[in-house]
C-alpha positions as CSV (number, residue, x, y, z in Angstrom):
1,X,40.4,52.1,118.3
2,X,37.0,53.4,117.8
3,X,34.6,52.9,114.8
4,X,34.9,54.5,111.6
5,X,32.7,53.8,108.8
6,X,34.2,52.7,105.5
7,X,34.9,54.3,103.2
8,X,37.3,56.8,105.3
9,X,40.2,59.6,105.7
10,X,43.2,58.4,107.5
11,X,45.4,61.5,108.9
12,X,49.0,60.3,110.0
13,X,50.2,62.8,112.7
14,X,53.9,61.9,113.2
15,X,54.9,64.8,115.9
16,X,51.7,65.4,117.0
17,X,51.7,68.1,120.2
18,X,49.9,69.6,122.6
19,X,48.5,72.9,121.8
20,X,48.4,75.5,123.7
21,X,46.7,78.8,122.6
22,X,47.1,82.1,124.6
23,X,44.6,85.0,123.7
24,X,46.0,88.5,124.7
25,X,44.3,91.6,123.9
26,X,47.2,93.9,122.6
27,X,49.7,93.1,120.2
28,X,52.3,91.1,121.1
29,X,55.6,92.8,121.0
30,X,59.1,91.1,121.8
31,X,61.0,91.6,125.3
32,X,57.5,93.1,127.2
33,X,55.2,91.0,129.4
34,X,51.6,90.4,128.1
35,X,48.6,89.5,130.6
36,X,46.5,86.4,128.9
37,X,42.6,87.0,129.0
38,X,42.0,83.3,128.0
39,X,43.7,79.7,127.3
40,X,42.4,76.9,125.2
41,X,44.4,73.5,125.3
42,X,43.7,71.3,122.4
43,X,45.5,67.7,120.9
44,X,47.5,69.3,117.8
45,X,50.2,68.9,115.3
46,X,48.2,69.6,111.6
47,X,47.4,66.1,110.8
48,X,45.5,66.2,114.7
49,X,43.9,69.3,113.2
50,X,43.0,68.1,110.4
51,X,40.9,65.2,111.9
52,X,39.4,67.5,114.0
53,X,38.0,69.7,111.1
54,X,37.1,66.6,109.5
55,X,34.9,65.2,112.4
56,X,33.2,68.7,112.9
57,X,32.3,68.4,109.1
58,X,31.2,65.0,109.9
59,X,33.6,63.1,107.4
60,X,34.9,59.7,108.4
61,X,38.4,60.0,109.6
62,X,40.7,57.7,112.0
63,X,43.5,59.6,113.3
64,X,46.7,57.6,113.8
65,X,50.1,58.3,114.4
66,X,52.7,58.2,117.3
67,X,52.0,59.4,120.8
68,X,54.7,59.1,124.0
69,X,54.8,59.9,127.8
70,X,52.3,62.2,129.5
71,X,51.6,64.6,126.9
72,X,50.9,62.0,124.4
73,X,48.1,60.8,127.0
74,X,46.9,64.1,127.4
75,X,46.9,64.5,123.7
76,X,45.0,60.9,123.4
77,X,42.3,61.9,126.3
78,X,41.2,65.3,124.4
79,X,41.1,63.3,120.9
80,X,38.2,61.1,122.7
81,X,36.8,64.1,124.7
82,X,36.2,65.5,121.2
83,X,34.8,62.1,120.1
84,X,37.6,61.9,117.3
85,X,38.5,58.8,116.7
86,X,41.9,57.4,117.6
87,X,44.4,54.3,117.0
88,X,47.9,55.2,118.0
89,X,51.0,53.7,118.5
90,X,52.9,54.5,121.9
91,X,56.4,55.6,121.9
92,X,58.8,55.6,125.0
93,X,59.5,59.3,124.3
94,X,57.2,62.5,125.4
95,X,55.5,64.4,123.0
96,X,55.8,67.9,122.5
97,X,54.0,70.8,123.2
98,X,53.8,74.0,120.9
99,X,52.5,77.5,122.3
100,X,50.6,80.0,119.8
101,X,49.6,83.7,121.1
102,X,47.2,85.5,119.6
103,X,45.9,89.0,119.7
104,X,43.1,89.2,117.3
105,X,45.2,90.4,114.2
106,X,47.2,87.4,114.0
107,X,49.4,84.4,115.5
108,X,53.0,84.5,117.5
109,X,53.8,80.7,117.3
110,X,56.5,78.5,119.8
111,X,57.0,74.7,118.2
112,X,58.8,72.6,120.6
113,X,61.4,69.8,118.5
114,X,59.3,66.3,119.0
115,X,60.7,63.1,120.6
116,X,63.1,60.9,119.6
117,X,61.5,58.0,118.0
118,X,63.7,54.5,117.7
119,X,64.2,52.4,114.0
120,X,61.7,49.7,116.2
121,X,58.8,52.0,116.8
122,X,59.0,53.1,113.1
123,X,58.8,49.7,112.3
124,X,55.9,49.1,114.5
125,X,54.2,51.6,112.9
126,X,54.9,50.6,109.9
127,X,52.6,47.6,110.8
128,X,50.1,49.3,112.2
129,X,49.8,51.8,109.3
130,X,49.4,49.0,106.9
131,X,46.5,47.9,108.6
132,X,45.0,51.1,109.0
133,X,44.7,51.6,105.8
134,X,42.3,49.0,105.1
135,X,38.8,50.8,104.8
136,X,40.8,54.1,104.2
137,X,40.3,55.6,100.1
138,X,42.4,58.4,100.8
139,X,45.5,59.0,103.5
140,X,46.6,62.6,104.8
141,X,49.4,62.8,105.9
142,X,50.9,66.2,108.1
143,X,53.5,68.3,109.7
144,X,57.2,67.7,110.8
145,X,58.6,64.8,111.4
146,X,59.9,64.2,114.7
147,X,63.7,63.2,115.3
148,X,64.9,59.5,114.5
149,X,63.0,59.4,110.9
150,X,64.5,60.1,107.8
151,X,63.3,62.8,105.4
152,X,61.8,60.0,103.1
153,X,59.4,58.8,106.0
154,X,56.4,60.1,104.0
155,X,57.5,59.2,100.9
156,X,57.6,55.8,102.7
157,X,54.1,55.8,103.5
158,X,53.1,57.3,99.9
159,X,54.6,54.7,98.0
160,X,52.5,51.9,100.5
161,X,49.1,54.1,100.1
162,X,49.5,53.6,96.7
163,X,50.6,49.6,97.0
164,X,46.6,49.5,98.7
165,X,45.3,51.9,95.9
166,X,44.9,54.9,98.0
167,X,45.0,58.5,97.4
168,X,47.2,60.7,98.8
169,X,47.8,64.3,100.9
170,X,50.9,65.5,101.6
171,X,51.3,68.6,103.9
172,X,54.4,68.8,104.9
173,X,57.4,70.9,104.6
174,X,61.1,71.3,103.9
175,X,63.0,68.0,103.5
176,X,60.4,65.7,104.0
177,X,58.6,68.0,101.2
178,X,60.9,67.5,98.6
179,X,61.6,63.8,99.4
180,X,57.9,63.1,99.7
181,X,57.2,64.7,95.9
182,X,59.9,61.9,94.6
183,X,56.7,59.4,95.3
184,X,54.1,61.2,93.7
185,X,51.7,62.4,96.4
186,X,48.1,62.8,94.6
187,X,48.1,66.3,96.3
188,X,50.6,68.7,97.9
189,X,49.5,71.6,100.0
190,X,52.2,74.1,101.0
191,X,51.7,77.4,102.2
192,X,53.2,80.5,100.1
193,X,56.6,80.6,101.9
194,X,57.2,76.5,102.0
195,X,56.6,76.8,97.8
196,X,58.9,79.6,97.7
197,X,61.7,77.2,99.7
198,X,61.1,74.0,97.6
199,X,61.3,75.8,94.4
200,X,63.5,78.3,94.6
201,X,61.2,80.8,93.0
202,X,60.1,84.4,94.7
203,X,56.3,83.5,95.6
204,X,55.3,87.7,96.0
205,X,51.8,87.6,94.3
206,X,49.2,85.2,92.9
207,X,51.1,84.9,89.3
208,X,54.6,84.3,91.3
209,X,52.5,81.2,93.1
210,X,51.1,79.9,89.7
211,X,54.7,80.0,88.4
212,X,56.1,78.0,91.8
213,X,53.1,76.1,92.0
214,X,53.5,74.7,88.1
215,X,57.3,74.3,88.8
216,X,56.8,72.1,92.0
217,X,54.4,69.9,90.0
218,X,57.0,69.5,86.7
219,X,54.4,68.3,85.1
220,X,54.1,65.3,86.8
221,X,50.6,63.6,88.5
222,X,50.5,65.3,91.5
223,X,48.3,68.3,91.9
224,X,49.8,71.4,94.1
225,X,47.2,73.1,95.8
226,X,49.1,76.4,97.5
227,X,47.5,78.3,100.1
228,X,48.3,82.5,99.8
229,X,46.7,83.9,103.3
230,X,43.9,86.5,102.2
231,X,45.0,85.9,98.8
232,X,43.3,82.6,98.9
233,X,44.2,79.5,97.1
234,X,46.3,78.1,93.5
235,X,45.8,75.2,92.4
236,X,48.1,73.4,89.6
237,X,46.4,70.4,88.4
238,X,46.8,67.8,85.4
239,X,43.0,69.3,84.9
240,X,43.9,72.6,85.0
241,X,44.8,75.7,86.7
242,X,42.8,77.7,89.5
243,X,42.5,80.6,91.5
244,X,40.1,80.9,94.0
245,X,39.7,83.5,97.3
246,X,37.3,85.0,99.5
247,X,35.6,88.5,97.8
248,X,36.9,90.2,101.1
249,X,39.4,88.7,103.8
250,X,38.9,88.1,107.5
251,X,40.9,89.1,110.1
252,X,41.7,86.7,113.0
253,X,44.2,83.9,113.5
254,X,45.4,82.0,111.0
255,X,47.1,79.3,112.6
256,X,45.1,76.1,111.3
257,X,43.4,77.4,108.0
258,X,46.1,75.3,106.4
259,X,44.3,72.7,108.3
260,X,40.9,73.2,107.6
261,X,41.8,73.8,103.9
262,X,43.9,70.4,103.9
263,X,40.7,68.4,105.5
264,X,38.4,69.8,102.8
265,X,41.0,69.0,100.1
266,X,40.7,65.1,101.7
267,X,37.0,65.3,101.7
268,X,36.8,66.2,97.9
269,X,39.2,63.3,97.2
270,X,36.6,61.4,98.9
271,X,33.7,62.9,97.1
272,X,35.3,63.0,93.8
273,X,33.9,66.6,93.4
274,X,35.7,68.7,90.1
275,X,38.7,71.3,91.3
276,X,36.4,74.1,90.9
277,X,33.7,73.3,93.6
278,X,36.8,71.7,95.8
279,X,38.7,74.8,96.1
280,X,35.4,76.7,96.7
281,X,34.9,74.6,99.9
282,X,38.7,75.0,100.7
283,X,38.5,78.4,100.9
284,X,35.3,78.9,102.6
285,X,36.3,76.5,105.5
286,X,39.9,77.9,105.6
287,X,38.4,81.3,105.9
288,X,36.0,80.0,108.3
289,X,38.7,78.7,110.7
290,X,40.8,81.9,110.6
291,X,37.7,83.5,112.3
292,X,37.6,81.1,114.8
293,X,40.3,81.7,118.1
294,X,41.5,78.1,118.0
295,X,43.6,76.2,115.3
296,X,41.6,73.1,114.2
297,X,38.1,74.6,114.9
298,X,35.8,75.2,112.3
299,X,31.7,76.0,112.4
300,X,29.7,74.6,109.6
301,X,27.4,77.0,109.3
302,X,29.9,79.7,109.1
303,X,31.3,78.0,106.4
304,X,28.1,77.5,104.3
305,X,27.4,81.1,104.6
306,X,31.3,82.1,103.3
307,X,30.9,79.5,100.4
308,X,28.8,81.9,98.3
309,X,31.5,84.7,99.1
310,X,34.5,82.8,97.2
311,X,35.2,83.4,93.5
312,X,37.0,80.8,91.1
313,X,38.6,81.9,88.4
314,X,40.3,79.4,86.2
315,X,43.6,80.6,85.0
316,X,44.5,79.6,81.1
C-alpha cells in the first residue's frame, strides 16, 4: 500500500480487468476484418477508472479491490506505473480482460465474465475493506461483480461504510443495483439504459429520465445522478432536481465518461460543493473524457475550458 493523505476516496473494484483498447479508422462493421492503427493497454474495470480520473484531478484516492493470476499483476504493475495508489487483495483466480474498439464515432465493447472468487477471499476482504476505510470520508464503489458473490455484495459494503460514517457511490448495475439501493447508497449513478432496466420505465428523453430517476430514488435519501450521453446529466436529489449538459456535444468514445463523471461526483462528496456546481464539474470532465481515445483518461485543462460550456437548469 502506498500513501494516501487523509481525508480520502476509496474506489472498490471487484472485477477489475485488463483493458485493452483498439483504435481503427473505419467503422466497425460485424463479420469483416478491421486493420488496428493503434493499441493502449490500461488497469480497468470502472472503479480502476475511476481512481485513475481521480489521481489525474489530483484527489486522494486508494484503490482497493480483488486482483488474481497474471493479469491481476499486470493490472497491479500499470496502477503503480501510473502512480495510483494500490492495496489489493490476491485471489487464486485470473482476472479478466475486456477489449473496446473504437473508430472515432464511438465504442464496440467485449467484457470477459471475471473469476471465480471463494466465500474465504470474500471474507478476507471483508477484513481488509474494513480497514481501508479508516481515513476514507467517502467509498465508491463500481462495476460487476465477479462470480462467487452474491447480488447483495455492495449492499454489504454500504451498510459497513455507513457503520464508519462514510458516504457512499454506487455504480453499478442490474442485480447488484437493485440490491445495493435496499441499503441506501448516498448516490447512484446509472447510465440511461441501466435506469430504464431497474425501473421499468421507457428512459427516451430528458423528462422520461427525470421520471425514472425520481422513481429509483422513491423518495428515499439517496440521490440518483443519471448520466444521458450528449444529453448530459439528471440529478434527483432530497435538495432538488437538475439538469445539466454540455451547450454542444462531442464526438469520440464514450467508454469511461461514466467514470470520469462518477470520480467527480466522489470529489464533490468530498468537497461538500452544492448539486449545482457538482453536476457542472461532472459534465465537463465526463465530456472531457469522451474526447480523449482511452477510457479512464481525462486532461485537466480540457476540462476547465468545457466547465464554462455546461448549463444547469434546475427542474421544479
Amino acid at each position: 500500500m502506498t500513501g494516501v493523505l487523509s481525508p480520502m476516496i476509496l474506489t472498490v473494484t471487484l472485477n477489475p480487468a485488463l483493458d485493452v483498447t483498439y483504435t481503427v479508422d473505419a467503422p466497425v462493421v460485424a463479420g469483416t476484418t478491421h486493420r488496428v492503427r493503434d493499441v493502449a493497454v490500461r488497469a480497468g474495470g470502472k472503479g480502476l477508472n475511476v481512481a485513475r480520473v481521480l489521481s489525474t484531478l489530483d484527489a486522494p484516492v486508494l484503490a482497493t479491490g480483488l486482483l488474481g493470476g497474471g493479469t491481476g499483476g499486470q493490472i497491479a504493475a500499470l496502477l503503480a506505473a501510473g502512480g495510483v495508489a494500490t492495496s489489493f487483495v490476491p485471489i487464486a483466480a485470473e482476472s479478466r480482460r475486456t477489449v473496446a474498439v473504437t473508430d472515432g464515432a464511438g465504442a464496440t465493447g467485449f467484457w470477459e465474465p471475471g473469476p471465480d472468487v471463494s466465500a474465504a477471499e470474500w471474507e478476507s476482504f471483508l477484513a481488509h475493506y474494513r480497514e481501508s476505510l479508516t481515513g476514507a470520508a467517502t467509498v465508491v464503489l463500481c462495476g460487476s461483480l465477479p462470480r462467487g458473490l452474491a447480488d447483495d455484495a455492495y449492499a454489504v459494503l454500504i451498510s459497513i461504510a455507513q457503520e464508519s460514517g462514510v458516504d457512499t457511490v454506487l455504480d453499478t448495475d442490474g442485480p447488484a443495483l437493485r440490491a445495493g439501493l435496499l441499503a441506501d447508497p448516498s448516490v447512484v449513478k446509472p447510465n440511461a439504459a441501466e435506469l430504464a432496466a431497474a425501473t421499468g420505465l421507457p428512459v427516451a428523453g430528458v423528462a422520461d429520465a427525470r421520471a425514472a430517476a425520481r422513481a429509483l430514488r422513491a423518495g428515499g435519501p439517496t440521490a440518483v445522478v443519471a448520466s444521458l450521453g450528449s444529453a448530459g446529466l439528471i440529478a434527483s436529489t432530497v435538495d432538488g432536481e437538475w439538469w445539466a449538459s454540455l451547450s454542444a456535444p462531442l464526438a469520440g468514445n464514450p467508454t469511461g465518461a461514466g467514470d470520469a463523471c462518477v470520480a467527480v461526483l466522489a470529489t464533490g462528496r468530498l468537497m461538500s460543493l452544492p448539486w449545482p456546481e457538482l453536476l457542472a464539474e461532472a459534465v465537463a470532465c465526463s465530456a472531457a473524457a469522451v474526447a480523449s481515445p482511452v477510457a479512464g483518461a481525462v486532461d485537466p485543462d480540457h476540462v476547465r475550458r468545457l466547465r464554462p460550456d455546461v448549463v444547469v437548469e434546475e427542474i421544479r
